[in-house]
N, C-alpha and C positions, 0 to 999 in steps of 0.2 A: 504494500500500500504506500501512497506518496502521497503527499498535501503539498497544493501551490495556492502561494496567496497574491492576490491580485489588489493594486494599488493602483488609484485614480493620483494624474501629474498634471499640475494645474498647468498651462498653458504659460510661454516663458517672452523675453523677446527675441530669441530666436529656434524656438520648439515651439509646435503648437499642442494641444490636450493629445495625453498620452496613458497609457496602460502601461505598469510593470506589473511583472508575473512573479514572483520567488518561490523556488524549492531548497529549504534550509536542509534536507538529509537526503541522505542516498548521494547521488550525483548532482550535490548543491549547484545551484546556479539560478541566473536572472536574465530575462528579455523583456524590451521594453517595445510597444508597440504603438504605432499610430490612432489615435481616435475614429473609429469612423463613425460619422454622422448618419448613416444610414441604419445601422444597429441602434439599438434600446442600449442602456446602461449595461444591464444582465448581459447580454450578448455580449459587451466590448469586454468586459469584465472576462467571461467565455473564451472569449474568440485570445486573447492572451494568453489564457489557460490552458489551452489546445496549442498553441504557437510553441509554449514552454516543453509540453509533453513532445510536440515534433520534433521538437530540437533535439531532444536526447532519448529517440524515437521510443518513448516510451509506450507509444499508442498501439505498436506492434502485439502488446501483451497486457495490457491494460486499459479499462474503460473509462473516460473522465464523467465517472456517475451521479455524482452528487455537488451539490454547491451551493455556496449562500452568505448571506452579508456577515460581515461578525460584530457579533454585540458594540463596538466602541465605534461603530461604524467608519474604520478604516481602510473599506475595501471588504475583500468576500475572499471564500474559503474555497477551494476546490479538491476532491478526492480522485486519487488514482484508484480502481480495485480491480483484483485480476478478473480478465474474460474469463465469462463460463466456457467450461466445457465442450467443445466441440463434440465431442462422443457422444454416440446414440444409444 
């Protein structure tokens, strides 16, 4: 199992609104992704969260299934848990 937590980046004068993603264990690391304006909040929030798992192709063996804001509202939680079973 893996958690990435996703962080709203206020717009700068020279960066506009951004998403970072962080995974503090396992294969720690961070990407930070453009806002799109065509997503909902949840989504961009998402849409980083998934960028983060590509990155360290996590997604090959893992499903990003769960997610959601966290209490101090600094952004939102996301879960890695392993794919079921293939097997019949």
């Amino acid at each position: 199992m893996q958690a990435i937590v996703t962080k709203y980046l206020s717009p700068t004068n020279f960066s506009g609104s951004r998403i970072k993603a962080t995974a503090h264990t396992g294969q720690g690391g961070s990407l930070t992704i453009a806002w799109d304006y065509a997503l909902d909040t949840s989504a961009n929030h998402r849409a980083a969260a998934l960028a983060l798992a590509d990155k360290f192709k996590w997604t090959q063996h893992l499903d990003l299934s769960e997610g959601g804001s966290l209490p101090t509202g600094a952004g939102e939680c996301f879960v890695l848990t392993r794919k079921p079973s293939q097997e019949a």
